[in-house]
GUZA-795137 format. One record per residue: residue number from 0; residue in one letter; x, y, z of N, C-alpha, C in turn. Coordinates in nm, 2 decimals, padded with zeros to 4 digits. Example, Ala and Ser with C-alpha at 12.3 -4.5 7.8 and 13.67 -1.06 7.14 Angstrom:
REM residues 2
FITI  num  residu     n_x     n_y     n_z    ca_x    ca_y    ca_z     c_x     c_y     c_z
FITI    0       a   01.32  -00.57   00.78   01.23  -00.45   00.78   01.32  -00.33   00.78
FITI    1       s   01.28  -00.22   00.71   01.37  -00.11   00.71   01.29   00.00   00.79
REM end
This chain:
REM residues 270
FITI  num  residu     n_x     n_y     n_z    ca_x    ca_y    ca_z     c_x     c_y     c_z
FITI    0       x  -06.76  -01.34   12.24  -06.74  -01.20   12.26  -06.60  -01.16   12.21
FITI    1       x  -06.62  -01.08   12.15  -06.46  -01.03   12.11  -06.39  -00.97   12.20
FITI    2       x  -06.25  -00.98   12.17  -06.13  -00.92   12.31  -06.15  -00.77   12.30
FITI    3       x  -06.09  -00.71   12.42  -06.13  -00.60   12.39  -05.98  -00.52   12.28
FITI    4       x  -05.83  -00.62   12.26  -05.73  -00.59   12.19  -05.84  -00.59   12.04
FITI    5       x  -05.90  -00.67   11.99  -05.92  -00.68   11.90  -06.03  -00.58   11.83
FITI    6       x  -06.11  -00.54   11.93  -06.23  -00.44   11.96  -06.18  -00.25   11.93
FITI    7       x  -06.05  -00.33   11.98  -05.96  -00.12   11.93  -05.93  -00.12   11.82
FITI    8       x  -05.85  -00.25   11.77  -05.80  -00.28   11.62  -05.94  -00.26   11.57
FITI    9       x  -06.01  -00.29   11.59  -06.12  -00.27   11.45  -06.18  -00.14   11.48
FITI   10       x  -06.19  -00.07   11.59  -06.25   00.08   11.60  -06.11   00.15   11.51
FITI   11       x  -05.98   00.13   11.57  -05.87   00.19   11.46  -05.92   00.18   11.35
FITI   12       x  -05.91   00.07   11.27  -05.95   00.08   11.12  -06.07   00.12   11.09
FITI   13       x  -06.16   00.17   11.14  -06.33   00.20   11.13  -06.25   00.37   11.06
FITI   14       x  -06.21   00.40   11.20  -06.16   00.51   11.20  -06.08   00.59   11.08
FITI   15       x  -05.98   00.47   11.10  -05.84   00.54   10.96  -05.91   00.53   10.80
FITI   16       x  -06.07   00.45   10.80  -06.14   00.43   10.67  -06.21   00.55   10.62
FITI   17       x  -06.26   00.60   10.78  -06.37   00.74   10.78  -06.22   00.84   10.72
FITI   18       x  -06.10   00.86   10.78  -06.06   00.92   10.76  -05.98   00.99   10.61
FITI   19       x  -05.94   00.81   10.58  -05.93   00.86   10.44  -06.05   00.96   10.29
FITI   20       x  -06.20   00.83   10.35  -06.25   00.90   10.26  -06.28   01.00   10.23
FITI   21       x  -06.26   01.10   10.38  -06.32   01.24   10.43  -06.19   01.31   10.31
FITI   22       x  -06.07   01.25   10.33  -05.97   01.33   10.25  -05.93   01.34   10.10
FITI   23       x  -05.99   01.18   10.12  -06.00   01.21   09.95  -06.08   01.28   09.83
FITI   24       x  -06.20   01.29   09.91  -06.31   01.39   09.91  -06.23   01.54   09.89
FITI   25       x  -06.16   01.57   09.99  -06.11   01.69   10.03  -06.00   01.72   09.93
FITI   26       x  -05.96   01.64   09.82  -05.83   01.65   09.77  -05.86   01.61   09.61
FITI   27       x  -06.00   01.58   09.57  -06.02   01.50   09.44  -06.00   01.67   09.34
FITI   28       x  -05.93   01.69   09.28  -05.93   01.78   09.13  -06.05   01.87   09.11
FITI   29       x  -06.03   01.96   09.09  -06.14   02.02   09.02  -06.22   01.91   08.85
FITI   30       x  -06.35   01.97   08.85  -06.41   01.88   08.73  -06.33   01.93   08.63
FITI   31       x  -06.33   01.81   08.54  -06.22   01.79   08.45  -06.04   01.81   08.43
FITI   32       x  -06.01   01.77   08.61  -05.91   01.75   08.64  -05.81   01.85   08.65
FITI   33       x  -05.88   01.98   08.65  -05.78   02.08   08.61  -05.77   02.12   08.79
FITI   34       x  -05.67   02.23   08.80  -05.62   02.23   08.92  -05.66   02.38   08.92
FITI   35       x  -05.67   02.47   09.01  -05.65   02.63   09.01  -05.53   02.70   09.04
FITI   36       x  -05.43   02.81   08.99  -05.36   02.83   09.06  -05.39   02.99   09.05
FITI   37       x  -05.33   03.07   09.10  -05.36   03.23   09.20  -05.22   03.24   09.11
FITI   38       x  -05.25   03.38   09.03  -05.16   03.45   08.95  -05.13   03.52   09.05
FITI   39       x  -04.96   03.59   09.02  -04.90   03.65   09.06  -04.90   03.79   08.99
FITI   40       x  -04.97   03.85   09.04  -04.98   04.00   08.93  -04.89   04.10   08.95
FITI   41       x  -04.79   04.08   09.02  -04.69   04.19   09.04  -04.58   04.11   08.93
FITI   42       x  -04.59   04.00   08.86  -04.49   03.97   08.82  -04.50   04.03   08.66
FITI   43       x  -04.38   04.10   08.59  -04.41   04.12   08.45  -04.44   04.04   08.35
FITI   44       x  -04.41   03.91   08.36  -04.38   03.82   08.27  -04.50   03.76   08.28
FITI   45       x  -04.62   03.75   08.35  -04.72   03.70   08.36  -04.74   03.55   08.37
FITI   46       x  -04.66   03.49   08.43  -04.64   03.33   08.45  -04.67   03.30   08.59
FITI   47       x  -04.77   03.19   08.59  -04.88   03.16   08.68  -04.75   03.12   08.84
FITI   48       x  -04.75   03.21   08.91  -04.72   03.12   09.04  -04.78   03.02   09.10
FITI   49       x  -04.71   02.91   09.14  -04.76   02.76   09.18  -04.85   02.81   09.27
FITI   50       x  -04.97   02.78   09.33  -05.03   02.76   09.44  -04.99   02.68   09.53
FITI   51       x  -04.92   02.57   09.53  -04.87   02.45   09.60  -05.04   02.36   09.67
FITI   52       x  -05.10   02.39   09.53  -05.21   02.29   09.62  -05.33   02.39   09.68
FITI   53       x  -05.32   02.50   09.70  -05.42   02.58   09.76  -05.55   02.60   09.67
FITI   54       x  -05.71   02.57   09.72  -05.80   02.58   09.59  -05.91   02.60   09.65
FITI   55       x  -05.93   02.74   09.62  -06.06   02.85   09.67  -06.15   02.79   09.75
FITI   56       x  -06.20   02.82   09.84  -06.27   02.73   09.88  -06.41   02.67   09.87
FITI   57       x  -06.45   02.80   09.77  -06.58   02.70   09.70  -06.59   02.62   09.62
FITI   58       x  -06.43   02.55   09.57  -06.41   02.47   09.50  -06.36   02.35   09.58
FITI   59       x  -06.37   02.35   09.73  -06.34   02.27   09.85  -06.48   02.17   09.84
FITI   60       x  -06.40   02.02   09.80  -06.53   01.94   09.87  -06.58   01.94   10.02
FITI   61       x  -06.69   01.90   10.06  -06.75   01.88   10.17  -06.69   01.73   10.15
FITI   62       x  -06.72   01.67   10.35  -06.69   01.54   10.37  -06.80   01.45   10.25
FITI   63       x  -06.88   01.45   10.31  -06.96   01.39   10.15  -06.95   01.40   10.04
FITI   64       x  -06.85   01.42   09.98  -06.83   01.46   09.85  -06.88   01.57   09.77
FITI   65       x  -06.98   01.62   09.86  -06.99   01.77   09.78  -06.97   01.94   09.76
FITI   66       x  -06.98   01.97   09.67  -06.91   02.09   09.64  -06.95   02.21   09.75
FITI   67       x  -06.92   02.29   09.79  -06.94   02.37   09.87  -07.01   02.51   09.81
FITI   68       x  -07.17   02.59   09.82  -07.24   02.61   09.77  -07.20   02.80   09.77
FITI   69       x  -07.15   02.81   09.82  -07.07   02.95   09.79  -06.95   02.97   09.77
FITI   70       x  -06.94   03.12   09.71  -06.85   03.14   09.65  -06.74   03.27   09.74
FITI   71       x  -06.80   03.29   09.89  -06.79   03.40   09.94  -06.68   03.36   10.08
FITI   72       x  -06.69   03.18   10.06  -06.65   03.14   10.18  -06.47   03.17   10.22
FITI   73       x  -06.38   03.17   10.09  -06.23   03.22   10.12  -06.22   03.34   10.16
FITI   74       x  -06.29   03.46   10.16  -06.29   03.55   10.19  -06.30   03.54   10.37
FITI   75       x  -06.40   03.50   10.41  -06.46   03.49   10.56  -06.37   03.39   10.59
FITI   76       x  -06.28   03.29   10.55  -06.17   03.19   10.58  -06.03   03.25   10.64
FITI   77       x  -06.00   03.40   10.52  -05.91   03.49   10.54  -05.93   03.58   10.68
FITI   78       x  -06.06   03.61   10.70  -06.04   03.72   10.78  -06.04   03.63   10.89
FITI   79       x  -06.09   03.50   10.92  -06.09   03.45   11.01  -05.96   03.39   11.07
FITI   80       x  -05.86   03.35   10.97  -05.75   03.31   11.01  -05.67   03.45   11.08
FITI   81       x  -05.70   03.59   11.02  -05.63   03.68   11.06  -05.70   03.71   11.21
FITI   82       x  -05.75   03.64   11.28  -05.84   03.68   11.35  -05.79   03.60   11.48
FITI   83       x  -05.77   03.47   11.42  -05.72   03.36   11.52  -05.57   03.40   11.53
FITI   84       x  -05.54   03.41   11.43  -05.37   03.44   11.47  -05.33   03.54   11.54
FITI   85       x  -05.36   03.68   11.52  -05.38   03.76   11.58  -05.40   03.74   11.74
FITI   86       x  -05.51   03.66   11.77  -05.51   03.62   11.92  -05.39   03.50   12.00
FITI   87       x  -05.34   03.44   11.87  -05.28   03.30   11.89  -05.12   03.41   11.92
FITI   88       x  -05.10   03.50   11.84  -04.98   03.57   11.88  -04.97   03.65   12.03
FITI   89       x  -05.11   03.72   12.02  -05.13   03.80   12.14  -05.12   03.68   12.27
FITI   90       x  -05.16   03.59   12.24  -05.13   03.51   12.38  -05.01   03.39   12.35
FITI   91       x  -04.90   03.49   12.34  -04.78   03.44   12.35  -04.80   03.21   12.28
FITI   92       x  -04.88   03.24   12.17  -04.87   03.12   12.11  -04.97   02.97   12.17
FITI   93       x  -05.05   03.05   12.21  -05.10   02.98   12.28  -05.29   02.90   12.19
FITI   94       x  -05.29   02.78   12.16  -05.41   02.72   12.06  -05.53   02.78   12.12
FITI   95       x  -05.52   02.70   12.20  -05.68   02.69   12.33  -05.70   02.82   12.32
FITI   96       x  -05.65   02.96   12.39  -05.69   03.10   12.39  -05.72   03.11   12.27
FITI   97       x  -05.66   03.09   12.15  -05.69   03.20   12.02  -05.86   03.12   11.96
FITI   98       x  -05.88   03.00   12.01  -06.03   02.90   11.98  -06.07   02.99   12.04
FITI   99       x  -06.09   02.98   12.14  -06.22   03.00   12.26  -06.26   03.16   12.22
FITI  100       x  -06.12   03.26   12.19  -06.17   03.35   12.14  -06.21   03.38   11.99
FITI  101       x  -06.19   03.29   11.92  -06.28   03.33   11.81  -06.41   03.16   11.73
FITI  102       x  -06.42   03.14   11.85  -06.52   02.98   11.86  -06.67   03.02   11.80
FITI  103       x  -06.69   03.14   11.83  -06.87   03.23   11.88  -06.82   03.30   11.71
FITI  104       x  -06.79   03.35   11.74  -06.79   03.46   11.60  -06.75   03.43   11.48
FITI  105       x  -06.67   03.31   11.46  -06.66   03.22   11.36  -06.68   03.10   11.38
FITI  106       x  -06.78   03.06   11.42  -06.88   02.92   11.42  -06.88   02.89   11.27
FITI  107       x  -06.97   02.95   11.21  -06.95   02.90   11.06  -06.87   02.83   11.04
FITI  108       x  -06.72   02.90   11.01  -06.58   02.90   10.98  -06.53   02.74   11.02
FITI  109       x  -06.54   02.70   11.23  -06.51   02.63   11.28  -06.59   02.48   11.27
FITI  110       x  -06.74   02.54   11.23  -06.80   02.36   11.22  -06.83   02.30   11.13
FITI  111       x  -06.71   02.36   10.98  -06.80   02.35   10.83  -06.65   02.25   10.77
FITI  112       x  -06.67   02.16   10.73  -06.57   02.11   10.68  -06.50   02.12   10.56
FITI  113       x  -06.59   02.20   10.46  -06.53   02.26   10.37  -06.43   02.37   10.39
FITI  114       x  -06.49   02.41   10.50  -06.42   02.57   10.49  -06.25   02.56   10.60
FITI  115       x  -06.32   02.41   10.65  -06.12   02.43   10.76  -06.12   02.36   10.64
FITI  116       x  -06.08   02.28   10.57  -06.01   02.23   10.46  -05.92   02.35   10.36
FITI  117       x  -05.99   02.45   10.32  -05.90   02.55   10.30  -05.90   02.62   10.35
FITI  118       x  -05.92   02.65   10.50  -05.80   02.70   10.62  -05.64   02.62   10.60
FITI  119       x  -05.66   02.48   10.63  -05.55   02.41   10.62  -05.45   02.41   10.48
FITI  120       x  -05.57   02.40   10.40  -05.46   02.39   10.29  -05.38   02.55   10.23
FITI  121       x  -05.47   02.68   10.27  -05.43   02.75   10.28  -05.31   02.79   10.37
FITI  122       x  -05.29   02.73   10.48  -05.19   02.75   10.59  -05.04   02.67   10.53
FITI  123       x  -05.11   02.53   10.46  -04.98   02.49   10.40  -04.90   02.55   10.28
FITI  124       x  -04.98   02.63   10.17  -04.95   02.67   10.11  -04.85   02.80   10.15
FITI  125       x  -04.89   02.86   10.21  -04.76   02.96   10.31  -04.69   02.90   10.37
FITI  126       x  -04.69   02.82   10.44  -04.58   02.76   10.49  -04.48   02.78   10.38
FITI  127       x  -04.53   02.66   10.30  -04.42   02.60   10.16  -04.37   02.72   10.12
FITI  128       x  -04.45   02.80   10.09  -04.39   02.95   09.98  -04.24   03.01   10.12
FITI  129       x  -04.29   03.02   10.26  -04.21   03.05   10.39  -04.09   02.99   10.32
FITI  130       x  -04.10   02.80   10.37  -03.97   02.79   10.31  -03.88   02.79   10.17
FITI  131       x  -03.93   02.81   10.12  -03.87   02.83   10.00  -03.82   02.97   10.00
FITI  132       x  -03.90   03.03   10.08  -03.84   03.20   10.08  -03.67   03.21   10.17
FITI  133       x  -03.67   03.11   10.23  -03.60   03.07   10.34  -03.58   03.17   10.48
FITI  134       x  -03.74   03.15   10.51  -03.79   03.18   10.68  -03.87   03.05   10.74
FITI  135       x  -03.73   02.97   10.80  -03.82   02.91   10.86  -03.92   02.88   11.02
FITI  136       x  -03.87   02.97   11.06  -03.95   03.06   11.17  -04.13   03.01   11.14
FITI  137       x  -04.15   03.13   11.07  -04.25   03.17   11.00  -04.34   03.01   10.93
FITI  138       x  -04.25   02.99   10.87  -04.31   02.84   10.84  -04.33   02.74   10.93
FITI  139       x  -04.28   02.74   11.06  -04.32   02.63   11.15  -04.45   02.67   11.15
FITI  140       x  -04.47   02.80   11.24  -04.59   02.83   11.26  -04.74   02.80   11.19
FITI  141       x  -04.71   02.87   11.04  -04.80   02.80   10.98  -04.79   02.66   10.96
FITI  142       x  -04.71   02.56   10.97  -04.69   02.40   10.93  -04.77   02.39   11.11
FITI  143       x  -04.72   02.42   11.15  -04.85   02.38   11.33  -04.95   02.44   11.35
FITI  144       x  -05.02   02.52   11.30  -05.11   02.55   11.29  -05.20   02.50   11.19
FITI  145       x  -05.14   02.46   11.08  -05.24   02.40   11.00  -05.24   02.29   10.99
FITI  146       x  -05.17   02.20   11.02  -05.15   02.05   11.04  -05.25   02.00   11.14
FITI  147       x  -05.15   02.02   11.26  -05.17   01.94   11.37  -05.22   02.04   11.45
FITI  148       x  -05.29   02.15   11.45  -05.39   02.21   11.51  -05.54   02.16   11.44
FITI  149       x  -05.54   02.26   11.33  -05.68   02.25   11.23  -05.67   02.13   11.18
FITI  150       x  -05.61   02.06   11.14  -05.61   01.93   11.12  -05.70   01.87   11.19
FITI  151       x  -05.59   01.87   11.29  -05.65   01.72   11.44  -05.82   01.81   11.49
FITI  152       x  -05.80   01.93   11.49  -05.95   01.96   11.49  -06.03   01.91   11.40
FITI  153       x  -06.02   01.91   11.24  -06.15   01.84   11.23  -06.13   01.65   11.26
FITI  154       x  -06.00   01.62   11.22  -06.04   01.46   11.28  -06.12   01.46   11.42
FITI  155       x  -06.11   01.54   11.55  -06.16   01.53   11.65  -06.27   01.55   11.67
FITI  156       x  -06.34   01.75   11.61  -06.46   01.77   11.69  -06.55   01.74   11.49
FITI  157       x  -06.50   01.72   11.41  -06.60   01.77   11.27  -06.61   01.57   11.20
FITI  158       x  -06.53   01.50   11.24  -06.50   01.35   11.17  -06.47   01.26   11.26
FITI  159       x  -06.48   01.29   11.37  -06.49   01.21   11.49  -06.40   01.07   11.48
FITI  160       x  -06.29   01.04   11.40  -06.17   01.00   11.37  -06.06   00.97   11.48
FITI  161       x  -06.04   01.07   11.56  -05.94   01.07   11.66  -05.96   01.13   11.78
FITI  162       x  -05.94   01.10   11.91  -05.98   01.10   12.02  -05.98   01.22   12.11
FITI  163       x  -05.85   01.27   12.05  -05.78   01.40   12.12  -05.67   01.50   12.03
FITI  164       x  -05.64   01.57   12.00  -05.51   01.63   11.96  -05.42   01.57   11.99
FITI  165       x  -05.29   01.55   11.94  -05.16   01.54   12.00  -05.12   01.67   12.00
FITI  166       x  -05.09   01.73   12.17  -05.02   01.82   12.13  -04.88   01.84   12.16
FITI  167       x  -04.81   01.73   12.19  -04.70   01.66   12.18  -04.62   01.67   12.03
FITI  168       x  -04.71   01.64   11.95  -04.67   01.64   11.79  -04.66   01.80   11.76
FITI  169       x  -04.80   01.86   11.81  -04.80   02.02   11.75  -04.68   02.10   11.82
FITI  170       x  -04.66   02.10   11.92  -04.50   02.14   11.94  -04.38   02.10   11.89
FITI  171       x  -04.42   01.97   11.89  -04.30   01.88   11.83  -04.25   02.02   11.69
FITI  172       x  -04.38   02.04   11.63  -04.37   02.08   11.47  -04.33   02.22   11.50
FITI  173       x  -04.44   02.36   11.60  -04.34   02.44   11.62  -04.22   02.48   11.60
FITI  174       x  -04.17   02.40   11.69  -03.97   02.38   11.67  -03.91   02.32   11.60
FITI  175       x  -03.97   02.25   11.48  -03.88   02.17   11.43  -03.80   02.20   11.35
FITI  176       x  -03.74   02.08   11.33  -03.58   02.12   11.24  -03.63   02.10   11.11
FITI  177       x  -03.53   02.12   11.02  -03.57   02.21   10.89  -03.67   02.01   10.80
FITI  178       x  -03.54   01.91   10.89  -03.59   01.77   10.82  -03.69   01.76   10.84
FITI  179       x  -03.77   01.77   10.99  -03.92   01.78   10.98  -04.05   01.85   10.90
FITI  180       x  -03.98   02.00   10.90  -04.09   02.11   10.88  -04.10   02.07   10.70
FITI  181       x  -04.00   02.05   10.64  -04.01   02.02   10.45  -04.10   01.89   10.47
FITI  182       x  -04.06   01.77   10.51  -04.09   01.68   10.52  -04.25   01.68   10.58
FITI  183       x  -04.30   01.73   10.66  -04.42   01.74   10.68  -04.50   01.80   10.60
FITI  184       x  -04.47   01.91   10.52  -04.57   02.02   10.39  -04.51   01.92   10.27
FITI  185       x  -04.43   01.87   10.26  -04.42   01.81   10.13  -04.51   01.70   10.12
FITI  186       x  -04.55   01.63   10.24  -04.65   01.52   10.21  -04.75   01.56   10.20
FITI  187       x  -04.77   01.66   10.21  -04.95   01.75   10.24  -04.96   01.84   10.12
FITI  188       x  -04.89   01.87   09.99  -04.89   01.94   09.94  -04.94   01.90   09.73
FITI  189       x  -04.99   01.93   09.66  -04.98   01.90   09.54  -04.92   01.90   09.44
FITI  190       x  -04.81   01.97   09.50  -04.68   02.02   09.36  -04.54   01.95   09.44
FITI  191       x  -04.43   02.00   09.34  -04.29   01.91   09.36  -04.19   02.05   09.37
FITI  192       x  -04.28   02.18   09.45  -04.17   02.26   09.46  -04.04   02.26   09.57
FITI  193       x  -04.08   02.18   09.68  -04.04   02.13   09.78  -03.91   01.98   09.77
FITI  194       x  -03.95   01.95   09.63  -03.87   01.85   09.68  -03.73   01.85   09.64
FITI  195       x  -03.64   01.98   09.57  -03.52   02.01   09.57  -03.46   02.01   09.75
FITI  196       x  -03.60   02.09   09.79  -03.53   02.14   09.94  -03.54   02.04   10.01
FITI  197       x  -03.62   01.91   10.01  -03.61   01.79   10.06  -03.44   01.73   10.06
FITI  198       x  -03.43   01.70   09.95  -03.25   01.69   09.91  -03.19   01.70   10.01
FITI  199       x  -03.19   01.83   10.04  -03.09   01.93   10.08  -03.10   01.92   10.22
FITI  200       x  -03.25   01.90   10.30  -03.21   01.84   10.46  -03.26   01.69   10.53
FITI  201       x  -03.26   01.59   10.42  -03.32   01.48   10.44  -03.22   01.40   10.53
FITI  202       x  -03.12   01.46   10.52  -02.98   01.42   10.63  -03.00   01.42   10.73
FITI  203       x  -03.06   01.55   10.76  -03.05   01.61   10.90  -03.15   01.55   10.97
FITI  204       x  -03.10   01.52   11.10  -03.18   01.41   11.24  -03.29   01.45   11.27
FITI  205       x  -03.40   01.41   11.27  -03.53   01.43   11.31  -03.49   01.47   11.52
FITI  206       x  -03.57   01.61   11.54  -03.57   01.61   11.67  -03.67   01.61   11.72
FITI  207       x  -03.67   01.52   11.85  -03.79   01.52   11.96  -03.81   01.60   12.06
FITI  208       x  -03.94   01.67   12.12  -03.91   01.68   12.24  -03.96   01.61   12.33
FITI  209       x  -03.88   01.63   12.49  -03.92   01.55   12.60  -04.02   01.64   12.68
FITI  210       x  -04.12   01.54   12.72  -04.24   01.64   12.81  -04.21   01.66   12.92
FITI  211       x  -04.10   01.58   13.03  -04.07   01.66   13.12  -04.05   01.80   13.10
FITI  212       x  -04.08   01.90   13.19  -04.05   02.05   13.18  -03.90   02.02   13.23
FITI  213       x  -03.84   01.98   13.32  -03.70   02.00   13.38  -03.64   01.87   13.31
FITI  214       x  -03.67   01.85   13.18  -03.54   01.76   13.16  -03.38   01.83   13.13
FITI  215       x  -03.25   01.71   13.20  -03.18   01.75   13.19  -03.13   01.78   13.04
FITI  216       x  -03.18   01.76   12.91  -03.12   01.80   12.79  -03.13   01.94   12.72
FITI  217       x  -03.07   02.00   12.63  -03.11   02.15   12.67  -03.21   02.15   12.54
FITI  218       x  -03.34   02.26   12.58  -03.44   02.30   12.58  -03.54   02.13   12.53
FITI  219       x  -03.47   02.02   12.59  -03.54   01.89   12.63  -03.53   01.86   12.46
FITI  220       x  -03.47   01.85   12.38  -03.46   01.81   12.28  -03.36   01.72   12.25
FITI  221       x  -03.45   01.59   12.17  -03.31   01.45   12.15  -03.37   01.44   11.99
FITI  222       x  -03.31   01.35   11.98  -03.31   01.28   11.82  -03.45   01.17   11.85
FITI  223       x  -03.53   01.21   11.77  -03.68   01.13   11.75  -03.70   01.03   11.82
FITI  224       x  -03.57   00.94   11.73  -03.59   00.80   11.72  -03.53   00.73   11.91
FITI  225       x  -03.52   00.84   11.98  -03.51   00.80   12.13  -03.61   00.80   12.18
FITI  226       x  -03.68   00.90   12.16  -03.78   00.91   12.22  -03.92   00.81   12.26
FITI  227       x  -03.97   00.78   12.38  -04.07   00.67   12.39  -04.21   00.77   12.46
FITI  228       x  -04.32   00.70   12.43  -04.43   00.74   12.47  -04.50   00.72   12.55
FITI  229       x  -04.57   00.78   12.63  -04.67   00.65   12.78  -04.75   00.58   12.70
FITI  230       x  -04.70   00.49   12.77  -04.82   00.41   12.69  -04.91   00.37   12.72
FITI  231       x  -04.97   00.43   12.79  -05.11   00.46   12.87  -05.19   00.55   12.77
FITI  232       x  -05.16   00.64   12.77  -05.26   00.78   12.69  -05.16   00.83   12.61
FITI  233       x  -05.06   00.79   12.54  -05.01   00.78   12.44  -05.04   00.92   12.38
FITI  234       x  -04.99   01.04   12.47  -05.00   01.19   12.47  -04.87   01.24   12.50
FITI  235       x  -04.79   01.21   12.53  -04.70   01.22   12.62  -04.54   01.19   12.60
FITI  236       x  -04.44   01.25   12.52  -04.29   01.22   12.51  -04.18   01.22   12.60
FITI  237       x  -04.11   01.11   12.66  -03.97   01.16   12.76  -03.89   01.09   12.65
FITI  238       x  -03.74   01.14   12.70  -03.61   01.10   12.63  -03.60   00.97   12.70
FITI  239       x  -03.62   00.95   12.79  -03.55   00.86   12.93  -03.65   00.80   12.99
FITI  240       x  -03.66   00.69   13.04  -03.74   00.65   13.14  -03.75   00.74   13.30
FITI  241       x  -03.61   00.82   13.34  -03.61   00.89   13.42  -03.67   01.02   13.39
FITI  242       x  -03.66   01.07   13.31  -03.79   01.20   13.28  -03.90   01.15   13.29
FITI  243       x  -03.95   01.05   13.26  -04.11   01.01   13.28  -04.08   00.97   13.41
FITI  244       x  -04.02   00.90   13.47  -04.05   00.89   13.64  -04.08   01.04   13.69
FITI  245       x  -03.95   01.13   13.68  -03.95   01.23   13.72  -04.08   01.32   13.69
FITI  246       x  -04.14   01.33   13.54  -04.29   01.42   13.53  -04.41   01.31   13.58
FITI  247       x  -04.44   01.25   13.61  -04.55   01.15   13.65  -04.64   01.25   13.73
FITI  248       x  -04.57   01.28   13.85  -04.63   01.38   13.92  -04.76   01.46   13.87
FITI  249       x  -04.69   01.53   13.75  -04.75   01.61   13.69  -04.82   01.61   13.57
FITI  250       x  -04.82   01.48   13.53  -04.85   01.42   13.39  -04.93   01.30   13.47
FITI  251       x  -04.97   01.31   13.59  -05.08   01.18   13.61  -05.24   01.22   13.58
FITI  252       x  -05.28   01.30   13.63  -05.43   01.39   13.61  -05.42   01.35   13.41
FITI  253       x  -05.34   01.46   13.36  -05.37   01.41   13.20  -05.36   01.33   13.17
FITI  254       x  -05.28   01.23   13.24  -05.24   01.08   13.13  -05.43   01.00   13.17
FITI  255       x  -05.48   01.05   13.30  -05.58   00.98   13.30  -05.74   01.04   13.24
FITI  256       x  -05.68   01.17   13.20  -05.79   01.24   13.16  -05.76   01.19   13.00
FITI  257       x  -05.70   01.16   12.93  -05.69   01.12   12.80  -05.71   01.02   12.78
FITI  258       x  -05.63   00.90   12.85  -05.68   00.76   12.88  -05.82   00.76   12.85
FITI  259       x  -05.92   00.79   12.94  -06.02   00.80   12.95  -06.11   00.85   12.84
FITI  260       x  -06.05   00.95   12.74  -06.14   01.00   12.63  -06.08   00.90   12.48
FITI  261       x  -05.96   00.80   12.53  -05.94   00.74   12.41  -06.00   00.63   12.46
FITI  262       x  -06.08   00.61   12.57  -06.12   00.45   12.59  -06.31   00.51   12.55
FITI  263       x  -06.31   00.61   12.55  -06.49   00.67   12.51  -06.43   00.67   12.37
FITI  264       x  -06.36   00.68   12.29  -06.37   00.71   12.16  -06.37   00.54   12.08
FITI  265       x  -06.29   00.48   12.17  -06.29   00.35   12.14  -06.38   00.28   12.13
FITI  266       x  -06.46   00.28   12.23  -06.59   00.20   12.27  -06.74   00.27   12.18
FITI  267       x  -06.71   00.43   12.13  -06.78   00.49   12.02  -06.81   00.41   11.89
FITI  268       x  -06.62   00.37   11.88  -06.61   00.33   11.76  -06.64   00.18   11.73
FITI  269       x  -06.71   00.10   11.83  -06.69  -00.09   11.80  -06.86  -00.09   11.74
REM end
């Protein structure tokens, strides 16, 4: 019988295989290799603004490699992101509320893999354009929202890939410093507009946060590379061994409510 160490390692890699191919799917060129980019029509000179990767979404593969059968779908992609944001602002930034209220009415939108694909890749592409404009406020938002929100949604509920969200990471990205937020759209992205601005904050310390709510550091922020994880449900960041004593309390219910949905996903996957 196999261990059960060994039984995760092979549901991991089952997993990280599904996951690649879903993306390479999601990222192969238009036919004959050409790329699309979105003119900039206010400009006089008539020279194509980069897209940074962004590509309509009826030119979005499906997980199976196929093309997506309309042409109407970026349209209904737009109104629907303006739809969720809109609620994600109104409730003070909040994921869960801005789903649940637009789950029913963009169904389509939410269970079609073509279509979060350019959600996401549309989200990244503003980001990038954000920082380069140099707002980067504005750009976290979209970089957490389209990453490690819509992202981890479809590895979760559309490719059954990964267990749970991190939403430890999606905050993480909210706030992050300028070394994270380039660093994260630059690896998600198709072009090299980003990588002057790479340069320029590759220095700067990756920051973490700690999931204690009352850690003593101010607004619980350390340098990444301190930071440790429970390693239990591996959801969960403290700076210290004493902030995780200290949140246990309150981080026991979810460390065992996750535990539990990474040991169903596990046992899914053998």
């Amino acid at each position: 019988m196999i261990s059960r160490k060994k039984a995760r390692g092979k549901a991991k890699r089952a997993a990280k295989a599904k996951a690649k191919v879903a993306v390479a799917a999601r990222n192969q060129p238009l036919q004959g290799g050409r790329q699309m980019q979105m003119i900039d029509t206010d400009r006089s000179d008539g020279v194509a603004k980069c897209d940074h990767g962004l590509v309509p979404s009826h030119y979005h593969w499906t997980s199976h490699g196929e093309f997506l059968s309309t042409s109407n779908d970026m349209k209904l992609c737009k109104v629907f992101l303006q739809a969720f944001v809109a609620e994600f602002d109104g409730a003070g930034g909040d994921f869960l509320v801005a789903y649940h209220a637009t789950k029913e009415k963009y169904a389509d939108v939410w269970k079609d893999f073509g279509k979060m694909s350019f959600v996401v890749s549309f989200l990244l592409a503003c980001g990038t354009s954000k920082v380069l404009e140099g707002n980067a406020r504005i750009a976290r938002k979209y970089a957490a929202l389209s990453s490690y929100y819509f992202e981890m949604y479809v590895e979760v509920d559309l490719l059954n890939t990964r267990a749970y969200p991190s939403w430890a990471k999606i905050n993480e990205l909210y706030s992050a410093d300028m070394h994270t937020l380039v660093s994260f759209l630059k690896k998600r992205i198709r072009c090299s507009c980003l990588d002057e601005k790479y340069k320029e904050v590759k220095s700067i310390p990756k920051i973490g946060l700690c999931c204690n709510t009352v850690c003593p550091l101010p607004c619980g922020k350390t340098n990444r590379s301190a930071t440790k994880c429970c390693s239990r449900c591996r959801a969960a960041n403290y700076c210290s061994r004493e902030c995780q004593v200290a949140a246990w309390h309150g981080h026991k219910g979810e460390c065992a409510f996750y535990a539990d949905l990474k040991a169903k996903f596990e046992s899914e996957q053998e």
